[in-house]
N, CA and C atoms as an extended XYZ file, in Angstrom:
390
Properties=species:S:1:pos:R:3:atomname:S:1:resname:S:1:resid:I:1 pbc="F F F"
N        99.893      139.934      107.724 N   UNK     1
C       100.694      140.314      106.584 CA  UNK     1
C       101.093      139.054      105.827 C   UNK     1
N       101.051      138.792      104.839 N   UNK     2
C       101.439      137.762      103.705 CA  UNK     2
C       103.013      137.769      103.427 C   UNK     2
N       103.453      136.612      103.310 N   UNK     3
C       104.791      137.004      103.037 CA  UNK     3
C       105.089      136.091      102.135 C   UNK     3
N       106.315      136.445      101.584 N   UNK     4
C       106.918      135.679       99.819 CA  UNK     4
C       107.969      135.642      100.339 C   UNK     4
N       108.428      134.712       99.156 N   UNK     5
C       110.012      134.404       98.987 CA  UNK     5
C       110.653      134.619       97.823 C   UNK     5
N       112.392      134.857       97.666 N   UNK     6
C       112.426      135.126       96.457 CA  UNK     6
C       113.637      134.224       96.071 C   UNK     6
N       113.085      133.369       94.798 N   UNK     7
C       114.329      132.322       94.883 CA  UNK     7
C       115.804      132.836       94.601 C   UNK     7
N       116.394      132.652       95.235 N   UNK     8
C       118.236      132.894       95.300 CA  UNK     8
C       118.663      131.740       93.739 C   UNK     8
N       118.334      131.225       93.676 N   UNK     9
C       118.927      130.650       92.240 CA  UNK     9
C       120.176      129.917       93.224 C   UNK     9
N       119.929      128.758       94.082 N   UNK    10
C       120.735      128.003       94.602 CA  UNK    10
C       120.939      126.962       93.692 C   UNK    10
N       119.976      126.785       92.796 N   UNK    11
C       120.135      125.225       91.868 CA  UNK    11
C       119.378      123.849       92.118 C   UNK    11
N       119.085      123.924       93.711 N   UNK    12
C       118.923      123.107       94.017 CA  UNK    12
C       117.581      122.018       93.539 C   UNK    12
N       116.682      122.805       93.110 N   UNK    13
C       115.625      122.066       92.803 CA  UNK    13
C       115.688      121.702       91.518 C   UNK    13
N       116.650      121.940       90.570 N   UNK    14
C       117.315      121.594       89.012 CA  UNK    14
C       118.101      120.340       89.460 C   UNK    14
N       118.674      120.490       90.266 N   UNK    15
C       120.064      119.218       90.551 CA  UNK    15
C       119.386      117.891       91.365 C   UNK    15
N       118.578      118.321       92.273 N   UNK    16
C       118.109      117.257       93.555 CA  UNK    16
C       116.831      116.548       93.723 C   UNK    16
N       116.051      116.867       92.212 N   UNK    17
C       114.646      116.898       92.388 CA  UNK    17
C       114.498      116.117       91.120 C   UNK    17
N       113.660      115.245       90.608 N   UNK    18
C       112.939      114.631       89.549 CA  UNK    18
C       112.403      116.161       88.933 C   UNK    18
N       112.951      116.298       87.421 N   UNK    19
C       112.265      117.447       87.125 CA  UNK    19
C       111.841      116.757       85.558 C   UNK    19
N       110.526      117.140       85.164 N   UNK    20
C       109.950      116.249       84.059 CA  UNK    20
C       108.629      117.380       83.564 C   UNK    20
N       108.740      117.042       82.038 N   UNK    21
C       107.750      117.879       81.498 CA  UNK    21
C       106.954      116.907       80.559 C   UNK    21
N       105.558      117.201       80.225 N   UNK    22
C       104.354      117.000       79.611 CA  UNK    22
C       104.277      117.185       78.169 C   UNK    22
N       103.681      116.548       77.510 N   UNK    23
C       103.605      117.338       76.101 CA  UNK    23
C       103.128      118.354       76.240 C   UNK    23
N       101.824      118.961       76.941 N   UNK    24
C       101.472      120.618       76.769 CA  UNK    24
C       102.832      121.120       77.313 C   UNK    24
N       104.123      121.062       78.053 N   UNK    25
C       105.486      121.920       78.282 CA  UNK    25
C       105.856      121.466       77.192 C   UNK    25
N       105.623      120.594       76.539 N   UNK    26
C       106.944      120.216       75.112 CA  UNK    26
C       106.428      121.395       74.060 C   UNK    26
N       104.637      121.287       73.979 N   UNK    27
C       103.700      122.323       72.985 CA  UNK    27
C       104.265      123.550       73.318 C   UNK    27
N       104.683      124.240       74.413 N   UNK    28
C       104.636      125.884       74.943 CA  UNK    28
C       106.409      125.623       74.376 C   UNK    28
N       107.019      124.671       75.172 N   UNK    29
C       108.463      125.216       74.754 CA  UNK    29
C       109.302      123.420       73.875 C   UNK    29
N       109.750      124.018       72.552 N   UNK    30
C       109.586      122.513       71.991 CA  UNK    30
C       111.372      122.596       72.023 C   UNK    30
N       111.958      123.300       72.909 N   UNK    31
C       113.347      122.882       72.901 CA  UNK    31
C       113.461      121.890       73.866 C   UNK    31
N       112.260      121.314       74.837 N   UNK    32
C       112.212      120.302       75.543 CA  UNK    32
C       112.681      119.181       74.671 C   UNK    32
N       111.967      119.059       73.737 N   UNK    33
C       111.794      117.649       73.113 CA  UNK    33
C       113.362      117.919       72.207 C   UNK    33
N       114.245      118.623       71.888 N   UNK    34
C       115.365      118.749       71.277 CA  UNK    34
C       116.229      118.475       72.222 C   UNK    34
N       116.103      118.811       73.392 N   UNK    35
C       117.041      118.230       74.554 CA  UNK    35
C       116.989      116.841       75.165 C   UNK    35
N       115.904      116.261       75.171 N   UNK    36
C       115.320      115.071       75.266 CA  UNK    36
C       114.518      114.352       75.033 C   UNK    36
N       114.777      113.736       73.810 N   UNK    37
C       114.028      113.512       72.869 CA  UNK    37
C       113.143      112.048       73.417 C   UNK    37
N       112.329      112.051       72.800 N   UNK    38
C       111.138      110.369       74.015 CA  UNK    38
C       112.267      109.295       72.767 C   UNK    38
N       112.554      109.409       72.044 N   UNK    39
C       112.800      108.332       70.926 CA  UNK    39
C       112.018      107.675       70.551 C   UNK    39
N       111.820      106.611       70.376 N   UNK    40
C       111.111      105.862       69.247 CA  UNK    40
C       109.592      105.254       70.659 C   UNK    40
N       108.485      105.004       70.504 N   UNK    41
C       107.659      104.924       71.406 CA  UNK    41
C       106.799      103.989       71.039 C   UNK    41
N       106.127      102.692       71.574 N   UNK    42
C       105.126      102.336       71.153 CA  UNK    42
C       103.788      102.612       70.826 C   UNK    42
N       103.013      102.400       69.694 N   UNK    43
C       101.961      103.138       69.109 CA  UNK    43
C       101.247      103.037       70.430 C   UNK    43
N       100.742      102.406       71.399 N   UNK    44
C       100.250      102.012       72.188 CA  UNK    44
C       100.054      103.020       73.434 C   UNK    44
N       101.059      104.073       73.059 N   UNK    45
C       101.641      104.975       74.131 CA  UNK    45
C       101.049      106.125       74.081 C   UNK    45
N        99.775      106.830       74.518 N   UNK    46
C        99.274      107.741       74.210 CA  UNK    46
C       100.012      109.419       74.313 C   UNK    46
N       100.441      110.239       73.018 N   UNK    47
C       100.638      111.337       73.720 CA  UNK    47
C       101.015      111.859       74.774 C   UNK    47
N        99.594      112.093       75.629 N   UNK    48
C        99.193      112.139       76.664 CA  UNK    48
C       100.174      111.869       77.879 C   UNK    48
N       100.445      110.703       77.511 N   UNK    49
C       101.246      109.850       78.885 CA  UNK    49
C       102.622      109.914       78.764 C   UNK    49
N       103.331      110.580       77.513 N   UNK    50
C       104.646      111.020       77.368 CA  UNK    50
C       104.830      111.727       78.360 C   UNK    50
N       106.359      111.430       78.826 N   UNK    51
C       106.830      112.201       79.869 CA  UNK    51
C       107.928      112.435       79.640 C   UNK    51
N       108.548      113.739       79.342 N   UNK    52
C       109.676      113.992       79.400 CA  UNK    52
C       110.821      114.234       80.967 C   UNK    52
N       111.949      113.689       80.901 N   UNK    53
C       112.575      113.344       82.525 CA  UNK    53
C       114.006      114.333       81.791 C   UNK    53
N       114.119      116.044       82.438 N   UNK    54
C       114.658      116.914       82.144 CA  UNK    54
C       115.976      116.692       83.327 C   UNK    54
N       115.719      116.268       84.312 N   UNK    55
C       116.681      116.138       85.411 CA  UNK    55
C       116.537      115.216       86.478 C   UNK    55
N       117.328      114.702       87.169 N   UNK    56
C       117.375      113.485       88.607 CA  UNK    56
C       118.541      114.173       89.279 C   UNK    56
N       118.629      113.204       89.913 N   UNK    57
C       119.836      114.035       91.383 CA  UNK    57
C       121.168      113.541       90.234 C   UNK    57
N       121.335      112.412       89.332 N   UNK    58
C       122.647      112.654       88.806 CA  UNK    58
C       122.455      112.870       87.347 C   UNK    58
N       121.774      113.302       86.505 N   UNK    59
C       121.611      114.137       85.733 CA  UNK    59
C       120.647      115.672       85.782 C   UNK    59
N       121.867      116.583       85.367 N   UNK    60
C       121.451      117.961       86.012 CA  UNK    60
C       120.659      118.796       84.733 C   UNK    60
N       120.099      119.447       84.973 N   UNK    61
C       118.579      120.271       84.243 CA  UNK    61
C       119.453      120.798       82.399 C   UNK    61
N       119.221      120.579       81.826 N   UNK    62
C       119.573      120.828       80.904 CA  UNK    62
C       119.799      122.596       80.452 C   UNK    62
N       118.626      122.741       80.960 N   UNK    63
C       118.808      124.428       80.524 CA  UNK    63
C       119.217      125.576       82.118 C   UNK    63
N       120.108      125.187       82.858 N   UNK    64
C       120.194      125.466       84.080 CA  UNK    64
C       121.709      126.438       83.207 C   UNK    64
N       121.812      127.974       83.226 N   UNK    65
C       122.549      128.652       83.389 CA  UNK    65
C       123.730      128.202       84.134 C   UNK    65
N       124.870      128.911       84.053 N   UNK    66
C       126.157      128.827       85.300 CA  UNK    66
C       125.769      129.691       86.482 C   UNK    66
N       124.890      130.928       85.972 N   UNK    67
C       124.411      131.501       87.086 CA  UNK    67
C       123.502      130.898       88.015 C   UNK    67
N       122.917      129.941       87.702 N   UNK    68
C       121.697      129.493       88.869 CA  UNK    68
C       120.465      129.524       88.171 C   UNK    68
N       120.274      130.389       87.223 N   UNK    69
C       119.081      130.531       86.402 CA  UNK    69
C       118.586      129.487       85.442 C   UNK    69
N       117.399      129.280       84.595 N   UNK    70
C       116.551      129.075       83.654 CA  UNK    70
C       116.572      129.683       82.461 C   UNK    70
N       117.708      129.046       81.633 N   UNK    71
C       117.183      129.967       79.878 CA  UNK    71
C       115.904      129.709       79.250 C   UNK    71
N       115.140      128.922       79.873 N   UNK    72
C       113.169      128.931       79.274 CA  UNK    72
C       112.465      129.096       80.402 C   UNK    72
N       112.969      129.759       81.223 N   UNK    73
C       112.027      130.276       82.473 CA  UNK    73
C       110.680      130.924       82.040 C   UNK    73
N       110.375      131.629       81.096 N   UNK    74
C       109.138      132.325       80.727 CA  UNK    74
C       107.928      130.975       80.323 C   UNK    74
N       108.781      129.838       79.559 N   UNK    75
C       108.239      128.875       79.680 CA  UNK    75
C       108.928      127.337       79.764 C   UNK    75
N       108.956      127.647       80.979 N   UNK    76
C       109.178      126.244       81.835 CA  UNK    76
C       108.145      125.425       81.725 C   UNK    76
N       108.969      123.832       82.660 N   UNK    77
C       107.676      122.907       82.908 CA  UNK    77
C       106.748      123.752       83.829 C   UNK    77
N       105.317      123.567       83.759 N   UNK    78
C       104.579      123.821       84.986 CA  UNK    78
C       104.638      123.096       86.502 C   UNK    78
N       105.713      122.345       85.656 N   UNK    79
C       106.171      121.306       87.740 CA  UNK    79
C       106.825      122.543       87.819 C   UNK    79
N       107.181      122.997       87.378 N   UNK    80
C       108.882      123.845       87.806 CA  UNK    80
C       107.905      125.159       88.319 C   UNK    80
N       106.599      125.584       87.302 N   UNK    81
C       106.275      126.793       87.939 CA  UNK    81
C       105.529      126.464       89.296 C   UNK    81
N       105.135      125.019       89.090 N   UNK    82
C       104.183      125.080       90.904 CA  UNK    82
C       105.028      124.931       92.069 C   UNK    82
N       106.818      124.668       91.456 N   UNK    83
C       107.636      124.810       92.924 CA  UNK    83
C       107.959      125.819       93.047 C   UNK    83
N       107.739      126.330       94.711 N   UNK    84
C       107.975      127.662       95.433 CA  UNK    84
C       108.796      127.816       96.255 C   UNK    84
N       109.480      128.741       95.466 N   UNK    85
C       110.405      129.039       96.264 CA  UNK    85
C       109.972      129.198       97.917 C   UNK    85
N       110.565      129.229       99.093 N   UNK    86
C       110.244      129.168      100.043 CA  UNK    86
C       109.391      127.969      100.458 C   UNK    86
N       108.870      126.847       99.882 N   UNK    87
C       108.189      125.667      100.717 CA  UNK    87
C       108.947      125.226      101.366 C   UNK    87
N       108.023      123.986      101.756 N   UNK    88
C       108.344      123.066      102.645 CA  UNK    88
C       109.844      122.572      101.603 C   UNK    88
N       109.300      121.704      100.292 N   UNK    89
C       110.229      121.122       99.996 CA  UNK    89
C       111.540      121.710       99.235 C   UNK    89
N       111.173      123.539       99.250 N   UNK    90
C       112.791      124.140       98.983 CA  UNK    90
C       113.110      124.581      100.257 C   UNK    90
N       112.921      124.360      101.056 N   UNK    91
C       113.404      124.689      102.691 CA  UNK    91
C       114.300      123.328      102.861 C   UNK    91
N       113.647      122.050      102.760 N   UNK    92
C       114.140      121.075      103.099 CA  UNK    92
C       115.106      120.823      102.394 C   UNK    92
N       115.200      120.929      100.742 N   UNK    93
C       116.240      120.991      100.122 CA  UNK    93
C       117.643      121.794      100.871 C   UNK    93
N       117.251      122.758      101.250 N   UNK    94
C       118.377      123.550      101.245 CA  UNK    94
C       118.890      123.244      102.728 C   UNK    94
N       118.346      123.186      103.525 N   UNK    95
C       118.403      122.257      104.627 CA  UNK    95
C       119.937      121.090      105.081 C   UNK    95
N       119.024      120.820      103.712 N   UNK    96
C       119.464      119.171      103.425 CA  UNK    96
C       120.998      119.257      103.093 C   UNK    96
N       121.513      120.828      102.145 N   UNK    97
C       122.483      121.039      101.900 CA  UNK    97
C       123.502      122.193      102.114 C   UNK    97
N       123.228      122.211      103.416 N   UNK    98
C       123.787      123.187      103.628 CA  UNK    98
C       123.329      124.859      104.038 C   UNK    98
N       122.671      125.095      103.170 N   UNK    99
C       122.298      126.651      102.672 CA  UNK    99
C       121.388      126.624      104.008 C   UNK    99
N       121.539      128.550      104.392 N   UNK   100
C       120.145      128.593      105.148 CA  UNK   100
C       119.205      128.768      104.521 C   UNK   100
N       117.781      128.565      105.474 N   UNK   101
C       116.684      129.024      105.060 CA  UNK   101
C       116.274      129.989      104.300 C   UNK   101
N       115.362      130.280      102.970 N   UNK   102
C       115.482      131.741      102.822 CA  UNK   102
C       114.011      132.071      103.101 C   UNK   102
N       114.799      133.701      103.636 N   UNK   103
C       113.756      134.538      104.571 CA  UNK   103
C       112.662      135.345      103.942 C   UNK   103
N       111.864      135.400      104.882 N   UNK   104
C       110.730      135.619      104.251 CA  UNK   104
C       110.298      137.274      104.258 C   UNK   104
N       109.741      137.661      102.688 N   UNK   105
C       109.433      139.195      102.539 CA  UNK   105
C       108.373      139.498      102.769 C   UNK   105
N       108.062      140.821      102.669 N   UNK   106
C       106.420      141.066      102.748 CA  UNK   106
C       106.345      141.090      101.420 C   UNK   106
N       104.969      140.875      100.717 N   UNK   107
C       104.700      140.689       99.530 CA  UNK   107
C       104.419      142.029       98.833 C   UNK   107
N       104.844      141.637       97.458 N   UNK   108
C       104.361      143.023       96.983 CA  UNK   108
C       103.226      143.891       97.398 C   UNK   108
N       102.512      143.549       97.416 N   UNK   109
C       100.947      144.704       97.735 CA  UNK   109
C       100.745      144.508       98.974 C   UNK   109
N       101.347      143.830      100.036 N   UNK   110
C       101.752      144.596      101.488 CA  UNK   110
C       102.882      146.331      101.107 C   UNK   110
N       104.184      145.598      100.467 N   UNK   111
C       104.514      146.635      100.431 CA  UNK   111
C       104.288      147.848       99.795 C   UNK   111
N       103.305      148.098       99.163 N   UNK   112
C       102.860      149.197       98.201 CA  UNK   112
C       101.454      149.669       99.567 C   UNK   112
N       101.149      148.957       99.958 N   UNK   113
C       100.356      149.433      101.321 CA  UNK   113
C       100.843      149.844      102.256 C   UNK   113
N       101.735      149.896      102.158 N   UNK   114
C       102.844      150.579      103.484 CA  UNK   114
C       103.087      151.678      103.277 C   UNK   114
N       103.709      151.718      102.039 N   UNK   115
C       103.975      153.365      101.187 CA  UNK   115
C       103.208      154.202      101.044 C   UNK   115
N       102.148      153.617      100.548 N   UNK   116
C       101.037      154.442      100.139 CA  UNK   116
C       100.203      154.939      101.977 C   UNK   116
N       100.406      154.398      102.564 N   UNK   117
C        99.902      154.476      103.719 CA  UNK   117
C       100.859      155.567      104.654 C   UNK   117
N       101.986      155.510      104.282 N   UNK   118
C       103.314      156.530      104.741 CA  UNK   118
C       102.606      157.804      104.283 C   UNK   118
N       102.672      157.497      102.881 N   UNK   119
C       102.311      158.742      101.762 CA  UNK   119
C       101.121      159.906      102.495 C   UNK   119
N       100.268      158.928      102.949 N   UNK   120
C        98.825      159.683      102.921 CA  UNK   120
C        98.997      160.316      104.532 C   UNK   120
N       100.137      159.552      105.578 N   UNK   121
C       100.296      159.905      106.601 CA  UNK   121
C       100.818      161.659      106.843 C   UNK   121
N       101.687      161.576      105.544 N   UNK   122
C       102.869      162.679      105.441 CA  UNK   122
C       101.933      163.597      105.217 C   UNK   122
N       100.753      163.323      104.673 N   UNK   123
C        99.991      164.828      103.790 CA  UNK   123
C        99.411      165.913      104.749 C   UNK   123
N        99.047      166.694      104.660 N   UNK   124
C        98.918      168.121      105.735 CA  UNK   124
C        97.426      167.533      105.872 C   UNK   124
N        96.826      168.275      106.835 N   UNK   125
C        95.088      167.824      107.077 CA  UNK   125
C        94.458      168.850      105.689 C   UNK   125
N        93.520      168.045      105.559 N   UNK   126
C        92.610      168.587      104.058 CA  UNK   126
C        92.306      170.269      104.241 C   UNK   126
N        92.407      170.469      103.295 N   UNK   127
C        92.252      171.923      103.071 CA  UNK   127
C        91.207      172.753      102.903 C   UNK   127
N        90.089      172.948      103.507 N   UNK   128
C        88.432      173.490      102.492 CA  UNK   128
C        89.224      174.315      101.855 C   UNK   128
N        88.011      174.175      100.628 N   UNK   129
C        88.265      175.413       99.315 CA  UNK   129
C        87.370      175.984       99.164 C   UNK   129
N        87.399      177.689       99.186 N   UNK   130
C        86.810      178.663       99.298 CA  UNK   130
C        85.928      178.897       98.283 C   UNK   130
């Protein structure tokens, strides 16, 4: 069985983590570059190699809700979408501070295989039709 996690919105990977976006995250969401702007850059400096630095352990994520959440979650950095909830390094985070572990679910289409598998259990034996 496969199992997921579902992030609790502890904060922690906004507050404790190097969090930094790309120009293609500045292209998808350009309130990056209004929140932190590169300033003035040498011509020398390709695009490319711009890096926007959204958060460190003592500056905290700019668009981080009071709730725990992401107001550009639909489009975040893609660092932010390749961290998972449940790894190694949000386990260790949380670890690190306190929080327990968070536990692990069955994944969606385990659980729709379960149901559906209940479902077909419940049904009477097939019927010939006359």
């Amino acid at each position: 069985m496969k199992l997921a996690y579902v992030c609790d919105c502890c904060r922690l990977c906004c507050q404790q983590l190097i969090v930094e976006a790309d120009a293609f995250d500045v292209l998808r969401e350009p309130r990056i570059e209004a929140e932190r702007s590169l300033g003035s850059h040498s011509a020398s400096l390709p695009i490319l190699d711009a890096c926007w630095i959204l958060a460190t352990p003592g500056m905290p994520y700019p668009f981080l809700r009071p709730d725990g959440c992401c107001r550009i979650y639909p489009s975040r950095p893609q660092l932010c979408v390749a961290f998972v909830a449940g790894s190694a390094k949000c386990q260790q985070l949380r670890q690190t501070h306190g929080l327990a572990a968070l536990a692990p679910r069955p994944a969606a289409g385990e659980i729709l295989t379960e149901i559906l598998q209940a479902l077909l259990d419940e049904q009477p034996e097939e019927i010939g039709v006359a």
